[in-house]
Structure formats: C-alpha cells, structure tokens
MARLOKE-968342 format. One record per residue (C-alpha): residue in three letters; y, x, z. Coordinates in steps of 0.05 Angstrom, whole numbers, plus 32768, in hexadecimal, padded with zeros to 4 digits. Example, Ala and Ser with C-alpha at 12.3 -4.5 7.8 and 13.67 -1.06 7.14 Angstrom:
ALA7FA680F6809C/SER7FEB8111808F/
This chain:
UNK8523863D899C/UNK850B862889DF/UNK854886338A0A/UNK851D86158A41/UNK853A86428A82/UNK8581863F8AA8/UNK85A0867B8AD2/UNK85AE86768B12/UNK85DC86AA8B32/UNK85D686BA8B7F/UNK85EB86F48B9D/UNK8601871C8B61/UNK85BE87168B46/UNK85A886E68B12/UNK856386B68B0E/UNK854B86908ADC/UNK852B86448AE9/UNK850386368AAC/UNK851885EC8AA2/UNK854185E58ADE/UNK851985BA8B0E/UNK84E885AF8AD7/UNK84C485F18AEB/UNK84BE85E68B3D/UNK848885B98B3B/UNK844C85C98B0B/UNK8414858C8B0C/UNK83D985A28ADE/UNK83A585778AB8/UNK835585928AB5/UNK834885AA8A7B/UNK830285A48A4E/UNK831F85668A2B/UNK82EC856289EE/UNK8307855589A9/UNK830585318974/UNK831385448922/UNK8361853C8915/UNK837B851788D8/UNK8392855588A4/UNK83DF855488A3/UNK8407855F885C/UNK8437859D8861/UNK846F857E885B/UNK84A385A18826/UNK84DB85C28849/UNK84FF85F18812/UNK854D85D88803/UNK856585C98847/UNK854985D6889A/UNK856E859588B3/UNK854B859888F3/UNK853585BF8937/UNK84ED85C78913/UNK84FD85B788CC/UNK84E8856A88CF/UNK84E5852F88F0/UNK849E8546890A/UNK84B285868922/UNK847C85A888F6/UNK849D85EC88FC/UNK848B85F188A9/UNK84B385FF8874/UNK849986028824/UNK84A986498802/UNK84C4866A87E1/UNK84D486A18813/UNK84D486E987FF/UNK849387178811/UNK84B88745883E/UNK850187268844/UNK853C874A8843/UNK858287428866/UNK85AB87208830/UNK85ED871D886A/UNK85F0872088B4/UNK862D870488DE/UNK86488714892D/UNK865986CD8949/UNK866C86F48988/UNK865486C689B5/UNK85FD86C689C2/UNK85CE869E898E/UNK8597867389AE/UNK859D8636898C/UNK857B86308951/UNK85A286268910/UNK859E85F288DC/UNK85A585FA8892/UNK85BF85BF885A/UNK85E685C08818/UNK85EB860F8812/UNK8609860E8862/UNK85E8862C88A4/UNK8600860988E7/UNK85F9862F8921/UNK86128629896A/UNK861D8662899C/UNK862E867189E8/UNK8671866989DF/UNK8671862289D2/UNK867E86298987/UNK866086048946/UNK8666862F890D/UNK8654862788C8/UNK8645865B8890/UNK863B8665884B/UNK85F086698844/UNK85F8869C880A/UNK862286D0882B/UNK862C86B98874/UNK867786AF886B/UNK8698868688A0/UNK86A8863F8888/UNK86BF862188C2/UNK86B7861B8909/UNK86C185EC894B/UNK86D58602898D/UNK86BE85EC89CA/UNK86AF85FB8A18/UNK866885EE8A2C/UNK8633861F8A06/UNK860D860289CA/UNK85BF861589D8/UNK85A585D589B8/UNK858E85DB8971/UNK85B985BD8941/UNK85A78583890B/UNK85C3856888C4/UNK85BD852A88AB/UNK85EC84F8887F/UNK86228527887B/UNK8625853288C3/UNK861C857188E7/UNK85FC85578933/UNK85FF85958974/UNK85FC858C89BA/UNK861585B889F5/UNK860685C58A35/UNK8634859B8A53/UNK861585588A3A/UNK863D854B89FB/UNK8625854489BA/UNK864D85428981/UNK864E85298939/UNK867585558905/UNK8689855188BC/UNK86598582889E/UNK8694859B8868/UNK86C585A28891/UNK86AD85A188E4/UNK86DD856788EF/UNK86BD8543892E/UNK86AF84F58919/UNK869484E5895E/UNK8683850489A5/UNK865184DE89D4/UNK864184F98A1A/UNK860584FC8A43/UNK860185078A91/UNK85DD85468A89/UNK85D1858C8A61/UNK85BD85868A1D/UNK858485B18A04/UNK855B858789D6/UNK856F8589898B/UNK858885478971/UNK8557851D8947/UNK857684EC8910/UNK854C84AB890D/UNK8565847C88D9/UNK85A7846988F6/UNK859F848E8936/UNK859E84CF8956/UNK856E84DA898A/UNK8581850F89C2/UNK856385248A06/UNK858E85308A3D/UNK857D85598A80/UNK859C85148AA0/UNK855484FF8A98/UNK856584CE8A5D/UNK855584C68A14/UNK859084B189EE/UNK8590848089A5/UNK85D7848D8995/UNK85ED846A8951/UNK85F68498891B/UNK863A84778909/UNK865E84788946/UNK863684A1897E/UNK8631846089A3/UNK85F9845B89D2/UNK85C4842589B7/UNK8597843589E4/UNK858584688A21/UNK853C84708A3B/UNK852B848C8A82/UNK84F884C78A7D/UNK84F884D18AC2/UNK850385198AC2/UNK852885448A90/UNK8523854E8A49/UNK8527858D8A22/UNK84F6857C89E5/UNK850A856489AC/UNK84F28527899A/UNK84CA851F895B/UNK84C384D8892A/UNK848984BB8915/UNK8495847E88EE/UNK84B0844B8920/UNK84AB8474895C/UNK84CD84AF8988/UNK84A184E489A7/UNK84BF850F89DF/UNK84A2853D8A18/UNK84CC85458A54/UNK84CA85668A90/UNK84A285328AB7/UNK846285438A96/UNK845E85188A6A/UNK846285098A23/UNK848D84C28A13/UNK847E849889E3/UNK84BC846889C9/UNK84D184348996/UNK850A84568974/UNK8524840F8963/UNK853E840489AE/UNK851B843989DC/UNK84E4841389F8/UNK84AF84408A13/UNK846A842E89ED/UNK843F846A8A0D/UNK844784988A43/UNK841084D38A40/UNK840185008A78/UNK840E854E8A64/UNK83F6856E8A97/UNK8430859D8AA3/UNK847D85A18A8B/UNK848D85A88A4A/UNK84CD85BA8A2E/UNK84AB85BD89E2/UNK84C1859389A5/UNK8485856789A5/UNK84628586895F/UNK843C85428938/UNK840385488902/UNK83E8850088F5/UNK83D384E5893C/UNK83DF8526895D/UNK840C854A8987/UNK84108590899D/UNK843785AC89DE/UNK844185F58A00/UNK844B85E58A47/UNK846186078A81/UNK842286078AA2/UNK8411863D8A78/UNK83DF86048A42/UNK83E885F089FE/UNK83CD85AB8A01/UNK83C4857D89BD/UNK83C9853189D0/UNK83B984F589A2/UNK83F784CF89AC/UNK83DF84908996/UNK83A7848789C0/UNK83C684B08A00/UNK838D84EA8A04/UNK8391852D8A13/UNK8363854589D1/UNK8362858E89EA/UNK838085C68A15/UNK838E86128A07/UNK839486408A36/UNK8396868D8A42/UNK8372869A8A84/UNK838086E08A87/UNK83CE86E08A78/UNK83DD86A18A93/UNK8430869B8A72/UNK844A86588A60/UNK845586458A1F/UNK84A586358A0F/UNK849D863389CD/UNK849585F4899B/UNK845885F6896C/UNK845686008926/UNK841B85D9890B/UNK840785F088BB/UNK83C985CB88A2/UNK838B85D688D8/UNK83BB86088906/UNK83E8860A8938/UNK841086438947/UNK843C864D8983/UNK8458868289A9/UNK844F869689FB/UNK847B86BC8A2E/UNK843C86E88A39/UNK845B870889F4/UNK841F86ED89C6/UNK842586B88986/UNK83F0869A897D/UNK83C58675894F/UNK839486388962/UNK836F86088942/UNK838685C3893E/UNK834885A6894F/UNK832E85C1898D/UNK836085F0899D/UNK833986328989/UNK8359866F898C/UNK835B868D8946/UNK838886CC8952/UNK83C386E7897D/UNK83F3871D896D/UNK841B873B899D/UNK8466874A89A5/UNK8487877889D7/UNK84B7873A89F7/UNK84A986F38A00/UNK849E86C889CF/UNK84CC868889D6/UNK84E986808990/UNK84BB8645896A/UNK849C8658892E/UNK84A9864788EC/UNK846E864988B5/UNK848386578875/UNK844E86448844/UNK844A865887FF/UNK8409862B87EB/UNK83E485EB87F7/UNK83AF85E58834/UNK83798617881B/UNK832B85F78816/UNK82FE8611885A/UNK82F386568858/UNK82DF8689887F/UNK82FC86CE88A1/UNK832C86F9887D/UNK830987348862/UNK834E8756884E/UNK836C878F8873/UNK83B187868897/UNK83F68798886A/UNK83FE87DC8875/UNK842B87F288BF/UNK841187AF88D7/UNK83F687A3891A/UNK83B48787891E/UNK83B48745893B/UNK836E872B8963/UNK834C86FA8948/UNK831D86C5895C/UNK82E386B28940/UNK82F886878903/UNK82E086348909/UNK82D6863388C8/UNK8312860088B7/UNK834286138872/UNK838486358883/UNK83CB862E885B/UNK83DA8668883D/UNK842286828860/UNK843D86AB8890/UNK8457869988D8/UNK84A486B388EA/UNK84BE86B6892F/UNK84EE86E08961/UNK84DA86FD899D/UNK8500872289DC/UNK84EE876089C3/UNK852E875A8996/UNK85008756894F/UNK84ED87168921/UNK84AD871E890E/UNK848186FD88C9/UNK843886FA88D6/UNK840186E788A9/UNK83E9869788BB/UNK83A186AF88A0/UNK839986F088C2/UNK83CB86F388FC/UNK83E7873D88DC/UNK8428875588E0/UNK8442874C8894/UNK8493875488AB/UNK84C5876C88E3/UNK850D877688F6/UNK852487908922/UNK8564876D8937/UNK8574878D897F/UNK858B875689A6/UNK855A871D89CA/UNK854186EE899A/UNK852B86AE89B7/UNK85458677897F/UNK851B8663894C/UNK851C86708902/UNK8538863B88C7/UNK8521863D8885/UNK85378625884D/UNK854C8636880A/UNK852E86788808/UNK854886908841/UNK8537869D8887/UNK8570869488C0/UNK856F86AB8905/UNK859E86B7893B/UNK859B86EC897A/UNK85B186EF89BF/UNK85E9872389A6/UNK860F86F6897B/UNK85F38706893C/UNK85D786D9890C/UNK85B286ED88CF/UNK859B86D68891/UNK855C86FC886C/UNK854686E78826/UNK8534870687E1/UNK8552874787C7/UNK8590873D87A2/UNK859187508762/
C-alpha cells in the first residue's frame, strides 16, 4: 500500500497530487554518500498472524513460510466498494477497509463475512491488530478501536487531518500520523491523546519501533526520531526529498523510497545518509515501502520496475518489470535462513517467466524466498529474491496498489474493484 496521492477534480477532469502539498516542493540531497557495512538483521518470523502495515513493528515487509510454490485462489470476495488499504490478518480473521468507509472482517479460511462497520469517510490506511483490538483510520481523521470478534467500537479519537499512515501499537499506545502534520501517542485503553508531536509537514508513513523509540518520515523531508514514552523528538535526519514510505529498520538502518525519485538508506542513530539509489534514466519516484530480507532491499517504483538492492551500498542487483506502476510494498516470503555469500545464480528462470536484469552480484549471501507485490497493471506478481524471475502471476483485472499480508499460509490482497482475495495451497 502506498496510497500516497489525492484527486483533485477541476473542470470535469480529475488530477492527482501525490501527497497533497507534500509533492509541490521537491528539495534534493547530493548523492555519493559512501558506506559503511550494516549490522546483519534476523528475519523475523511472521507465519500465524500479519498484525501490521509491513508485518512488524520494523516494517520489514517479511513474513516466514510456509507459502505455496505457485499459490492458488482458495476464495475471493466483492466488498463493492475499491481495496487500497492493506489488510491485516489475526486469529484465523482478515480485516480489511474499503472506499466506502467500511471495516469488514472475514473468515480467513473461506472469506465469509463475519462482520462489518459502517462509516462515511473512505478507509485507505492499513489496518492493525493487537490485544484483541482491531485499530483503522479514515480519511476524515478518525481512527477507531474495535472489538476484533465482534467490530463493536470501544473508542474513536480524532485527528485534524486525513489519515493515511497505518496505526502502530507501542506497548500501551498507538502511534498514528495525521496529514494535520502531527504524530499522535493515543493510549491503547481509551484512545486518549498522551501525547502529539509536530512534524512540521504531513505524515503518511507509518511509523516503525525500535526498542524505546518511534521512527517516522513525513512530508517535510525528513525522517523523525521520537521517544515513544512521551513524543519527544531525539533526531531529526535530513531525507533529501518527501517520503510517504513506512520507514523499513534492519539494526541501525533505515530504508526510504522518496518522491524525488531516490531510495536513500540512513543510519538513524547517528543521523547519516549511508547511501542513495537512483535510476538516472527513468527518473519515477518511489511510493512504495521497502521490504528488507537479510543483505536486500526490495521496493517497488512508479516507473513500473521492483527492484532489488543491496543493503550496503545500495547496488542494484536486479529489476523486473511490470506493465503499471508499482506502488503496492512488497512482502518477502522466505522459506529458509540467510544463505552463506555466494555468488550468481547459474539456474535458468521457471519456465513462462520473464527474465529479470540483473546486476553484477556484490558477492553478499541472499535469503532464499520470493518477493510478492501488486502493480497497476491489474496482476500480483511472485518473483524469485535470488534471481529477480517471474516464479507466479494473477491476473486480477482491477488496479492493484495495496500491499500483500501473509500469514498462515496464505496470501491476501485487495484491488481497486472491490475484490479481495485470498491465495494459498491446493485444497485437498
């Protein structure tokens, strides 16, 4: 899900703002940072529930098998309303919010309707679980806290703006961004506000958690820096460019897509820019949040590409192209531990696959896995992490633009025709 554009009719003719005012003013950074050697992060295990935008509290985009080879659709549902958020997935339930306003939960095992929650304002945030609450957001500023068995609403809080960052549970709070410019702490209990932090700009990431601290990109360039315990800013690191990305963590880094068309990699801790990517000869911005597996990032671009770098320096290792944009995140699903260094694939693409182009490999050890996304082309695509090939597609008709969940064997995804699927093992 990236979500990171508003329409603007005039005329009779519609325009899309990528971020609102986020997009009018563009202030970028020279690049030809050097880097240094990043600390190796764990994949983190991600198999019985997807609680979050990006699976966990460090929006690592990675989720631990088992998923089928080549997935099939175990159930498919119309909402009848458009799917951009991106869903979540806890105790055998998917949450999903549509266009239409509405929460709606379903049986993950068939896609039967459990419940569902009106409302007025469209639901483009992803959603969250956590404690037996179900957390959305809507585009009117509201974010709500729901019984996940039944959808009965324990608390509402509002914010002075729209609503497109996922909520973030943090011990007993929930973080949220608001286009008002603010980050909220609301108390998990009550949806009091402990505490509300001025960004400066507005905020469409969402934020990740690392230990004691919040880390959120906004629209003022920057990436923020705050003690979750009462929203004091600690850091404030200069981006380069907007960024509507959850802010992706492994150990002391973070990875961004920007508007200004970069994927930068910052050490958050020390406030350096460790490395920039950029496509000279495309030149798209990246709306997309990164999925980072072992030693690579992957992350998709509105010049239709996903993309592979290396965590280190930022060293293109393959692209694969789509036939639409590519703003739906990534997930990785990986069936194995960090493999030791190795070098190029010698194997052949699986057969119908498009070849993807690679770079010359660095040399660094790749998780075995493959790399899941949507794209506007109206398909969900699986691609090998090693090799960049096409291992998997559907084609699902309508715009796809949220990002997959995974969890319990099963892969859920939503399109901009109201339909919501759910792909998985063959039924015996």
């Amino acid at each position: 899900m990236s979500d990171f554009r508003t329409e603007v009719r005039t005329a009779g003719r519609a325009w899309w703002l990528v971020g609102g005012t986020c997009a009018l003013v563009l202030a970028f950074a020279a690049s030809g940072q050097t880097s240094r050697p990043a600390t190796r992060p764990d994949i983190s295990p991600v198999s019985r529930t997807w609680p979050v935008f990006r699976g966990d509290a460090r929006n690592s985009g990675v989720a631990r098998g088992p998923l089928a080879d080549r997935p099939v659709v175990r159930w498919q549902r119309e909402l009848g309303a458009g799917i951009s958020a991106t869903a979540a997935i806890s105790d055998g339930r998917v949450f999903v919010g549509d266009e239409d306003g509405r929460l709606t939960a379903l049986a993950l095992t068939d896609g039967r309707v459990l419940w569902q929650v009106p409302g007025t304002e469209s639901v483009e945030a992803p959603v969250a679980v956590h404690d037996g609450l179900v957390l959305w957001a809507d585009s009117g500023g509201t974010v709500r806290a729901g019984d996940v068995v039944t959808g009965t609403v324990r608390w509402t809080a509002q914010t002075a703006g729209r609503v497109m960052a996922g909520p973030m549970p943090a011990g007993d709070l929930v973080l949220v961004g608001s286009y008002d410019g603010h980050v909220y702490g609301l108390r998990r209990n009550d949806g009091t506000v402990a505490w509300r932090y001025d960004a400066g700009e507005r905020v469409h990431g969402t934020p990740a958690i690392v230990g004691e601290f919040a880390l959120v990109a906004a629209c003022d360039a920057h990436l923020h820096v705050l003690r979750i315990a009462d929203g004091m800013p600690v850091r404030r690191v200069a981006i380069g460019s907007v960024s509507g990305s959850a802010a992706a963590v492994a150990g002391d880094r973070v990875v961004l897509g920007t508007y200004g068309q970069q994927v930068v990699a910052l050490d958050w801790r020390r406030g350096e820019v460790l490395w920039r990517f950029e496509d000279k000869e495309r030149g798209h911005p990246f709306l997309s949040s990164a999925a980072i597996a072992g030693s690579v990032v992957v992350i998709g671009g509105q010049d239709r590409h996903i993309r592979a770098l290396n965590l280190d320096d930022g060293r293109e290792r393959w692209r694969f192209t789509t036939k639409g944009k590519v703003d739906s995140s990534p997930v990785v699903v990986v069936n194995g531990e960090a493999r030791p260094p190795a070098g190029p694939s010698t194997g052949g693409p699986a057969a119908g696959s498009r070849l993807a182009v690679p770079a010359d490999d660095p040399g660094e050890g790749i998780s075995d896995g493959r790399a899941f996304f949507g794209s506007a082309d109206g398909r969900v695509y699986g691609v090998d992490l090693r090799t960049g090939a096409e291992v998997w597609r559907f084609d699902a008709g309508g715009v796809v633009s949220a990002s997959p969940a995974v969890a319990d064997g099963c892969l859920v995804i939503g399109t901009a025709d109201g339909v919501i699927y759910c792909w998985g093992e063959v039924r015996k």
